[in-house]
Residue frames relative to the residue before (quaternion, step in Angstrom):
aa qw qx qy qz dx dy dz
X 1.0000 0.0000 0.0000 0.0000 0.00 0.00 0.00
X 0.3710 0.6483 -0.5886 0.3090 3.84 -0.61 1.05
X 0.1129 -0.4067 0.8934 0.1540 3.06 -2.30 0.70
X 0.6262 -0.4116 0.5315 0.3948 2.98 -2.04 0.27
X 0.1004 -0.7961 0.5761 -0.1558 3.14 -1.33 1.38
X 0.1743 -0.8389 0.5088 -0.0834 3.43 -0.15 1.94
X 0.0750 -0.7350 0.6739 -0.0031 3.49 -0.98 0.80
X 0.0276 -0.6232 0.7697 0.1359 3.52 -1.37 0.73
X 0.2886 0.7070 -0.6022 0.2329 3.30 -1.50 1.23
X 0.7353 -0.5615 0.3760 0.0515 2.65 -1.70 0.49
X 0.4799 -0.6021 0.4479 0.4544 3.62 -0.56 0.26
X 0.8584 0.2892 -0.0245 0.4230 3.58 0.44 -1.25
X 0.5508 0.5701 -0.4269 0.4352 3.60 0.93 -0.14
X 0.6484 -0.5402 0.4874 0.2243 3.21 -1.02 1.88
X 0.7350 0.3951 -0.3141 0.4528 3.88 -0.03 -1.35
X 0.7049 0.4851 -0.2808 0.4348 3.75 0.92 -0.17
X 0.4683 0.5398 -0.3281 0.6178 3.34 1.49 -0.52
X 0.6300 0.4922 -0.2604 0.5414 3.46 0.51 -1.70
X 0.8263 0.2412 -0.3664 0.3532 3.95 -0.22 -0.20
X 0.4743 0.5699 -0.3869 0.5482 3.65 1.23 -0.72
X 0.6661 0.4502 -0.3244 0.4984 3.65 0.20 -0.98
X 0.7885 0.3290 -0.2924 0.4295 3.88 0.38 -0.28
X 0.5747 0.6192 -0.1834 0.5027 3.18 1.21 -0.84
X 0.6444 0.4196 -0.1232 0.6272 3.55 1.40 -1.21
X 0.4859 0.6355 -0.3512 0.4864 3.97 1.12 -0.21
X 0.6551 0.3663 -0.1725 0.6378 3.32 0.56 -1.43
X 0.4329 -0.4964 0.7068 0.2580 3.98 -0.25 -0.02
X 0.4242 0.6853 -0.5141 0.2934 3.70 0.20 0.87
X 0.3634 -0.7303 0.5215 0.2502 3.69 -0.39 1.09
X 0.2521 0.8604 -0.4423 -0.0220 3.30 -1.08 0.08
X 0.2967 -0.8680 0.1948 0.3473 3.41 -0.20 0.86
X 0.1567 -0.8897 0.3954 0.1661 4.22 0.05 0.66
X 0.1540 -0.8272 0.5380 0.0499 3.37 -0.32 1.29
X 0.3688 -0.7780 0.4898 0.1369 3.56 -0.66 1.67
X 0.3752 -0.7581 0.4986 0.1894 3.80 -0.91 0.91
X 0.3997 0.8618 -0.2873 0.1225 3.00 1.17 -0.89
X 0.8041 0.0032 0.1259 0.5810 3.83 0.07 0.53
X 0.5700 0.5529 -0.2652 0.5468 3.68 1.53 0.02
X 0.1367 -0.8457 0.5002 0.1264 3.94 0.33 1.09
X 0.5887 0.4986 -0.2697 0.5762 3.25 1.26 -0.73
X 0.7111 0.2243 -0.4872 0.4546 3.76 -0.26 -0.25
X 0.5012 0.6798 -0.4283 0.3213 4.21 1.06 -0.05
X 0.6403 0.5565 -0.2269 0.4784 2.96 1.48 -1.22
X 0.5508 0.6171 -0.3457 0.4430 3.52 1.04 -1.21
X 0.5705 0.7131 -0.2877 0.2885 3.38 0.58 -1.35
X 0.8634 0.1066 0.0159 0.4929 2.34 -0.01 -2.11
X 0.3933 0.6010 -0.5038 0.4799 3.83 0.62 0.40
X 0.6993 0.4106 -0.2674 0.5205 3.93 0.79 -0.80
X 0.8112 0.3955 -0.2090 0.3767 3.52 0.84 -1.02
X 0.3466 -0.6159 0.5207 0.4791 3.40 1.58 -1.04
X 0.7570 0.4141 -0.2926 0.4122 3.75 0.84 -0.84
X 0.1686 -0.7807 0.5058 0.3259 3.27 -1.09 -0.05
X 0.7390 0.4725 -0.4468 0.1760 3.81 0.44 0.46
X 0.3423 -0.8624 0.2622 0.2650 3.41 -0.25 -0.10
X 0.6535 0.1150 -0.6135 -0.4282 1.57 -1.87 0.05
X 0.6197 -0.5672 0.4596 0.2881 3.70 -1.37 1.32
X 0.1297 0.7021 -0.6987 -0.0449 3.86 -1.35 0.28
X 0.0085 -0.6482 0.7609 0.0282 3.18 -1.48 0.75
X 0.2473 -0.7468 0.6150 0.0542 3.15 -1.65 1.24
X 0.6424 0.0675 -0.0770 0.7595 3.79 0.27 1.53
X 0.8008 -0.2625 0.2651 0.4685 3.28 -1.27 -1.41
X 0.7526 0.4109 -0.3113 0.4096 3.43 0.99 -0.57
X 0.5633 -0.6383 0.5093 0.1262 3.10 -1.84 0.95
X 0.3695 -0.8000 0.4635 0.0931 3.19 -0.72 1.51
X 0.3310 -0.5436 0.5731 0.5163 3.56 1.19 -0.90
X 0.7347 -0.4154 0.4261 0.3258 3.35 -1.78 -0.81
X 0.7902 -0.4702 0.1482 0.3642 3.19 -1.24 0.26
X 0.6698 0.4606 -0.3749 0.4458 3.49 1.10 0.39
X 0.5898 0.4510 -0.4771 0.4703 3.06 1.37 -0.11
X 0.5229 0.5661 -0.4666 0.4339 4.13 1.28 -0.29
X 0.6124 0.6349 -0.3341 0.3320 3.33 1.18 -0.84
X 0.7787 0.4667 -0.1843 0.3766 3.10 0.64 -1.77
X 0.3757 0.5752 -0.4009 0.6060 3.77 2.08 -0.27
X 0.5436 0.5208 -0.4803 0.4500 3.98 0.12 -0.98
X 0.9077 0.2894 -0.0975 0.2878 3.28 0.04 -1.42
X 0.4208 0.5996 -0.2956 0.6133 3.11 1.55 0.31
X 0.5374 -0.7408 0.3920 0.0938 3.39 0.80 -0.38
X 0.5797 0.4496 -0.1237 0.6682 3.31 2.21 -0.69
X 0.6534 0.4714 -0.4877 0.3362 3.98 0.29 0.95
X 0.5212 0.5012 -0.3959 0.5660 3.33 1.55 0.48
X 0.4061 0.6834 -0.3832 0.4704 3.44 1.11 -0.13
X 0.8158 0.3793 0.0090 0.4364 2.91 0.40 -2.30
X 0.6164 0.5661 -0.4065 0.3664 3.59 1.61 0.21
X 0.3247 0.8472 -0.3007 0.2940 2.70 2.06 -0.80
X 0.3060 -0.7806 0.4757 0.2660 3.76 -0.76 0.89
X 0.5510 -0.6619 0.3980 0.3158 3.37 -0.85 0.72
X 0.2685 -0.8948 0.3032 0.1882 3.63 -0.99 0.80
């Protein structure tokens, strides 16, 4: 079960642990590009997301927000849907 699934984040931010750790639950690949110390992949980020902390997820093309908004999908019931691969 997967769409391509992007993550800007951090080594140490909890909300990044906190999504890898769900994302990594489901047996979902994804690919997780690390800001740390990297102004230029920050900028990317947040130029793509509009936000600037992290961490940023996008499932396919669309932007999820951060890990509570992946969260509050979890619990909704509607982010396995949205892992669903596209046909």
């Amino acid at each position: 079960m997967s769409n391509s699934v992007t993550l800007y984040t951090t080594r140490y931010c909890p909300y990044c642990i906190r999504a890898r750790g769900l994302l990594d639950s489901k047996g979902v690949e994804y690919k997780d590009i690390a800001v740390d110390g990297s102004p230029q992949l920050r900028r990317e980020m947040s130029e793509r997301s509009g936000r600037t902390s992290v961490p940023q997820i996008w499932i396919g093309e669309r932007h999820i927000g951060g890990y509570d908004d992946m969260a509050r999908l979890e619990s909704q019931g509607r982010l396995d849907e949205l892992l669903q691969p596209v046909s």
